[in-house]
N, C-alpha and C positions, 0 to 999 in steps of 0.2 A: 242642762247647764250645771246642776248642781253635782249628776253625774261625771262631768267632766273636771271638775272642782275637786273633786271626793276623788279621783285615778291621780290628779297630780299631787294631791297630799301624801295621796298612799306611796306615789313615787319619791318625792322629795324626803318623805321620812325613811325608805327603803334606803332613798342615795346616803342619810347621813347614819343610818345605822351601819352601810359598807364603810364609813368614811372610822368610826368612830372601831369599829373590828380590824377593818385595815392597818389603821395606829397601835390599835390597844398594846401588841404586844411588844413595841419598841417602848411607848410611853411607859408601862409598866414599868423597863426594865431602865428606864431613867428615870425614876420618879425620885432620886436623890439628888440628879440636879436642876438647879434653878434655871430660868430662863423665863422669857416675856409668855402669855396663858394665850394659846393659839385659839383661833376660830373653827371653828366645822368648816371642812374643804377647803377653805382657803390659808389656816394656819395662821402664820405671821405676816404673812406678804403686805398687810396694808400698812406694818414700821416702815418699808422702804420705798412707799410713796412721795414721788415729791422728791426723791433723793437725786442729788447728781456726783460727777466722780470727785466734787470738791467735798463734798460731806461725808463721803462714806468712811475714813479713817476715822474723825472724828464721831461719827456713831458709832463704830465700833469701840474705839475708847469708852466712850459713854456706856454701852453696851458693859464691856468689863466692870464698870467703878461700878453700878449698879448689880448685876448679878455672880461678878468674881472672873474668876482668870479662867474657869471653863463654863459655858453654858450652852445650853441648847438654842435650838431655832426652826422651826417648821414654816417653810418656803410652800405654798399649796401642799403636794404630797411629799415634798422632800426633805428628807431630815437632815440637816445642818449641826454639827457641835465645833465649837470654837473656843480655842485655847491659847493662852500665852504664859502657861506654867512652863518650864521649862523642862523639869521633870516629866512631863507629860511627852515633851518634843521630843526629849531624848530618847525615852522608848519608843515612841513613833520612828522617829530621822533613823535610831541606830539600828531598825528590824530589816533581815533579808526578806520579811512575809511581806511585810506589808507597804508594798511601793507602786500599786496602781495608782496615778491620779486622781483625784476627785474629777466630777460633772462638768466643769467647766473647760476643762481643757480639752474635751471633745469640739469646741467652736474651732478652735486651729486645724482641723483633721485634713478639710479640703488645702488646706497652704502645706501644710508638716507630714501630712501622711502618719508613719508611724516609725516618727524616726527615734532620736534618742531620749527627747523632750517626753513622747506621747509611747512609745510601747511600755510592753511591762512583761514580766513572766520571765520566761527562755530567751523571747528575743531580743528584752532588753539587755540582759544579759551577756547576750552574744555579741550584740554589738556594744557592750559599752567597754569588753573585750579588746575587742578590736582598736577601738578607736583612743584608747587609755594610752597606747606607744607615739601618739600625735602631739602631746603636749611633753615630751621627752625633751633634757634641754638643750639637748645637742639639735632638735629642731626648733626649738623655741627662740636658739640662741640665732638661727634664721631669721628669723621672725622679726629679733628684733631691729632687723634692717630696712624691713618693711614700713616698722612704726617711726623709726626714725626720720625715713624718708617723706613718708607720708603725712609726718607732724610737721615737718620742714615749706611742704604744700602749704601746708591748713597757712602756717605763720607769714607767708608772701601775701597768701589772701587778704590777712588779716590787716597787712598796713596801712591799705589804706581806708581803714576804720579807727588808728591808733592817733585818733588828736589830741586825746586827755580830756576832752570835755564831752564826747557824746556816747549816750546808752543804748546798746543795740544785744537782742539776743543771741544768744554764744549757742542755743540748743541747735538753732539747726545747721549750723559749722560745723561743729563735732559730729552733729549728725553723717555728713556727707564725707567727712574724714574717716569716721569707722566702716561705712559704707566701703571706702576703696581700701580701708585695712582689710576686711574679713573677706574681702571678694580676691585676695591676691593671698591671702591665705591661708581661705577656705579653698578657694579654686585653683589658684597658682592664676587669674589670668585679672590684669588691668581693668577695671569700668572707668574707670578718672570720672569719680562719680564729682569729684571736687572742682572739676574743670569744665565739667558737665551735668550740670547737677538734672537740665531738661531731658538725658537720655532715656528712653524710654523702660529700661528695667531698674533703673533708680526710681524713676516715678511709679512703677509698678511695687515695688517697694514699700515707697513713703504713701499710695494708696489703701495697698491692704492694711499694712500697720492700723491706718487711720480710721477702716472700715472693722476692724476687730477691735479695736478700742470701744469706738461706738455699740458694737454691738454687745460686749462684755458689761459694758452699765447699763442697758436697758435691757432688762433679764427676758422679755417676752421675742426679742431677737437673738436670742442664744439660740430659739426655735428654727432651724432652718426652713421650713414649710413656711412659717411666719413670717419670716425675715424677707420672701421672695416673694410675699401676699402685698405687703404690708411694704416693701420699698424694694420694689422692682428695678428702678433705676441705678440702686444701690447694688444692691443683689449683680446686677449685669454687670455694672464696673469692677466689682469684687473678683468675678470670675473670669474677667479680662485679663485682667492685673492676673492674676495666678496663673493663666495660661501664657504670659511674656514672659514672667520667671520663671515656668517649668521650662516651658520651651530653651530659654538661653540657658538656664543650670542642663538639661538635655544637648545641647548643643558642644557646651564647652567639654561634658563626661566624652561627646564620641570622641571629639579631639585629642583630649590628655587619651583615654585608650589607643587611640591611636601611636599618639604619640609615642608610649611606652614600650605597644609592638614594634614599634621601627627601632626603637630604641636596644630591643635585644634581636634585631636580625643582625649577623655577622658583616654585613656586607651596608651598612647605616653606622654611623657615629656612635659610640656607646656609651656618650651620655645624653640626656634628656636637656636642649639647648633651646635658650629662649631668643627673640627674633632678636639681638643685641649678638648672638652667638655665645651669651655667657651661661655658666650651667644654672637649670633651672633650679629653682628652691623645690623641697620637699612640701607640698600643699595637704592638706587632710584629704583633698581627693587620690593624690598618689598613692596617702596609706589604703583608702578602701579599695582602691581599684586594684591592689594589690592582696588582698583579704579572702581570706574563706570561713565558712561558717560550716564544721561537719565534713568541709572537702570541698565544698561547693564555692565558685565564687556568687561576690553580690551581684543581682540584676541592677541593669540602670538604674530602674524605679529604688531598689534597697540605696542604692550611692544617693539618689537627688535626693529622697527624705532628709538623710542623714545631712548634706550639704544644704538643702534648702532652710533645715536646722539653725545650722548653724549660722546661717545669714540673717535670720532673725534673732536670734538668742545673742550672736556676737554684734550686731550694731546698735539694738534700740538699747537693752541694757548696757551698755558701756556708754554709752551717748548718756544715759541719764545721770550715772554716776560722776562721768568726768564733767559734764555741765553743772552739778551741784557742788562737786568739790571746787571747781573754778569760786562759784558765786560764795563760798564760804570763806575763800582763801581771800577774796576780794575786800570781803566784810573783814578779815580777821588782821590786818597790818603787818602785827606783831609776828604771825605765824608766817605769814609771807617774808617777813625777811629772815626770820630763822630758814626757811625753806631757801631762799636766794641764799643763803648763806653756808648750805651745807651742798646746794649744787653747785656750787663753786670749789668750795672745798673738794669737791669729787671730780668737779670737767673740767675745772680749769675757766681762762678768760675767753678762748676762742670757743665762739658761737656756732661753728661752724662744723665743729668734730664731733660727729656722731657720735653716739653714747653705744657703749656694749652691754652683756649680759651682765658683766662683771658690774661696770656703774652701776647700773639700774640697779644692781642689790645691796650696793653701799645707799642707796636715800635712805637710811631710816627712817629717818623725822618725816620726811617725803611720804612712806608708809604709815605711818601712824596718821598721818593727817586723812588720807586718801579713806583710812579705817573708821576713822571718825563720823566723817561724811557720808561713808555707807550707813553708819549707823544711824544719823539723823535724817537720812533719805534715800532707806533701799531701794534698788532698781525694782527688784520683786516684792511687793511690800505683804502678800498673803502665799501662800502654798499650804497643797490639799494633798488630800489621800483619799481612794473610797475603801469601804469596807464590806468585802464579802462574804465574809463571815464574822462572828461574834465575835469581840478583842476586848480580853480584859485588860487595863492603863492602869497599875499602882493598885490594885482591888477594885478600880470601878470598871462597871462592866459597860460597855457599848455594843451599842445593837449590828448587827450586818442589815446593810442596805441607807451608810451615815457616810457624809460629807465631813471630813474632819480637816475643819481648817486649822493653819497656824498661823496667827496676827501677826509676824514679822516686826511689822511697823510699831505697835503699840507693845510689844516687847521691848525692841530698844529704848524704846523712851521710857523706860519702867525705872520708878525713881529706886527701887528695891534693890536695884540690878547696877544703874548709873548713875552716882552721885548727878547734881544736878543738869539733870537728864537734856534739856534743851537747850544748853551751853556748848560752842563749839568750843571740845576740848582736847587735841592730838593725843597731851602728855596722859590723856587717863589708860591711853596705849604703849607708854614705857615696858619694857623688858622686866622690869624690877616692880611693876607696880600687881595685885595680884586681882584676879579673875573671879569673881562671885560663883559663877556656874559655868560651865564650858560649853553649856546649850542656849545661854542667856546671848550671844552675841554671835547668831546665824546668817548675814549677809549671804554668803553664799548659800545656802541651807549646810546640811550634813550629814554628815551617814555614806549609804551607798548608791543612794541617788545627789547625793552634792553635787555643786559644778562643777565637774568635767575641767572648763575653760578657768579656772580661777584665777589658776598664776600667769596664764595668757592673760587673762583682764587685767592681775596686779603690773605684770609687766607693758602690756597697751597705756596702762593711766600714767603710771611712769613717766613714761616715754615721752608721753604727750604733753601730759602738764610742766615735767621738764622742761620742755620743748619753749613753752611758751611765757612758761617765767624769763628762759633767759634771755628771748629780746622782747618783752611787754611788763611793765607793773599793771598789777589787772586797779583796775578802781573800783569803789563801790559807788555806781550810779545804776539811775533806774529803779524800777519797783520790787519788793519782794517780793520772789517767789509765792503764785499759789497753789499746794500741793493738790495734783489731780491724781488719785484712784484708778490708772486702767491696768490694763495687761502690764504697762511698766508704768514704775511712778514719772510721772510729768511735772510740769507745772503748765495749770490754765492759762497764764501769762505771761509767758517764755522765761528764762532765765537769764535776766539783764544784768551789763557790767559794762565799764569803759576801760579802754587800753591805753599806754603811755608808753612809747620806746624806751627801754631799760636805758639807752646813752642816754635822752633827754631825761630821763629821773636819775642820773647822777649828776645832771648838771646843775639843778635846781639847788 
């Protein structure tokens, strides 16, 4: 017995002199900065006990006031550093080196593959190449016929919800309006996700979303092995759902290829005509399927990444931003009717006449407010990098084999940065008014991995919130928002508001 006593001592002390050699030589080379005093093996993992996606912003905040705007963190063996200097972002966001992802964004691998979100090196390169001529505005100015229409859907739905006296959630309206935005724009093909919100690759949708969410806050299901141990039932529904969307984004590629062949036989119509007989819009899959890499074109698989991409990148993020700017604009009166006030100025009294590229760029006040909103409620509230080799930041050195996040969230709200910071304020986004840092206000991120989609986004909110000012006054009923932490920001308790027909709020 004592023998067997005396082999696990010798073991356990073996395991933590590996653990303590393992470390040494990242810890060494950070021992200038501060951060919470890990444990043997396990590091820091037991701060984020007990934690849910409603606490995590705020202990990170926490995190900062206590050891500064960059500190360390050891996750068991993983080393973690976090930052919301902005100088620090900046040589991070503005480096061609360093634009691998951090750890986490490998959970997306089975839905994304390795599209534009997840590759890195060459082929991100390649493809972000390629797909940079998509947001051109001579097809954006396409686009915006899409939003128009589609924002015109969402506001039928909506009436009859518009009593003036009841609170109902606006997240998942939006939701199912960006849905059939990015599916007719990514794809060029209809889901009338809005008209059908039960079809089964919108629900395949609104499930993964919901199964990566979950497993991005409980870090021991980030573990694939784990994740199919430990909830099976989950696990299976996970990979249901991904094989309905690959399948239909697989489906729709053969057709537009098809379609495009026919489109250049001599002896077929030569243009690309949709079942109306009107010519089709140019969709992001037009551009790839038209694309080469080296000479080559892309395989199915290389197109579905890239569009499966962007069908999650383009609905959950934009759903969350235009649902927080709704509830902001709700709360704010005064801004809502500067806002009614300068979309009139710009479209006129008829409801009815679609808005152009050209409007949509006269909102300003429209834009500042939209800017705001992002700032007190990023879609992406953290973004990472990994480091493979050594990187020195401003003279500090960081180790290769480091998680280097950037608090997004706890950035914007930096009183350093914005006068007081949790006041919804458009006007601190005047033309005339000036900018503390130009890395201090990253909604989108920046550099050379920024989004891609931005001015699609700025142009979608637009479009939309436009859309709904001019036949609803939004109201502030219902509960405030409570901000949730997952892959996009949320709120745990939907984002509540009441409607009012814009005639019946001039009669009053």
């Amino acid at each position: 017995m004592l023998g067997v006593i005396g082999l696990f001592l010798a073991a356990f002390a073996a395991l933590l002199l590996w653990d303590y050699l393992w470390r040494k030589r990242r810890n060494d080379m950070l021992s200038y900065m501060p951060g919470p005093r890990p444990l043997p093996l396990l590091g820091n993992v037991l701060m984020y006990r007990g934690l849910d996606a409603e606490q995590i912003m705020d202990f990170v905040a926490k995190n900062q006031a206590k050891y500064g705007k960059i500190y360390k963190v050891w996750v068991i063996h993983q080393l973690a550093v976090f930052s919301t200097d902005p100088r620090d972002i900046e040589f991070l966001l503005s480096s061609q080196q360093h634009i691998t992802k951090n750890n986490l964004y490998k959970l997306l691998n089975c839905w994304l593959g390795e599209g534009l979100l997840m590759s890195t090196g060459r082929k991100w390169h390649g493809r972000r190449k390629i797909i940079t001529p998509t947001f051109h505005f001579k097809i954006l100015e396409q686009f915006v016929e899409i939003f128009d229409q589609q924002s015109a859907v969402m506001v039928e739905k909506l009436k009859s919800r518009a009593d003036g006296k009841t609170a109902f959630n606006i997240f998942p309206v939006v939701c199912l309006t960006a849905l059939d935005i990015i599916a007719e724009t990514a794809m060029g093909t209809k889901i009338n996700a809005q008209m059908n919100p039960n079809l089964p690759y919108v629900k395949a949708v609104n499930d993964v979303t919901n199964i990566m969410t979950t497993r991005f806050i409980n870090a021991w299901q980030r573990v694939d092995w784990i994740f199919r141990l430990i909830q099976p039932k989950e696990a299976k529904r996970q990979d249901t759902a991904i094989k309905i969307m690959h399948d239909f984004t697989e489906n729709i590629i053969r057709q537009r290829r098809q379609a495009l062949v026919n489109s250049q036989d001599p002896n077929s119509p030569s243009e690309l005509v949709d079942d109306l007989g009107q010519k089709r819009r140019m969709a992001l899959l037009d551009v790839l399927l038209q694309s080469t890499i080296d000479g080559a074109p892309l395989s199915d698989e290389d197109i579905r990444e890239e569009v499966d991409t962007f069908m999650f990148e383009g609905h959950d993020t934009t759903t969350s931003a235009i649902s927080f700017c709704l509830y902001e604009i709700s709360r704010h009166p005064e801004v809502q009717k500067r806002l009614v006030q300068e979309i009139h100025e710009v479209l006129g009294d008829d409801t009815q006449r679609p808005v152009t590229l050209r409007d949509l760029g006269e909102l300003k006040y429209m834009e500042n407010a939209i800017k705001e909103s992002l700032r007190l409620h990023p879609p992406v509230p953290m973004i990472g990098r990994w480091f493979a080799e050594d990187v020195e930041i401003r003279g500090k050195r960081i180790p290769a084999g480091t998680n280097f996040t950037v608090g997004i969230y706890v950035l914007l709200r930096d009183p350093e940065y914005f006068d007081s910071p949790d006041e919804f304020r458009p006007e601190r986004f005047e033309a005339d008014v000036p900018q503390t840092h130009p890395y201090a206000y990253i909604p989108f991120s920046a550099g050379p991995r920024n989004c891609i989609g931005q001015k699609f986004a700025m142009l979608e909110m637009k479009s939309t919130i436009s859309k709904l000012l001019r036949h609803f006054e939004l109201l502030p009923l219902g509960p405030d928002p409570r901000l949730s932490m997952n892959i996009v920001l949320r709120s745990a308790n939907g984002v509540h508001l009441g409607l009012k027909p814009r005639s019946a709020a001039k009669e009053d």
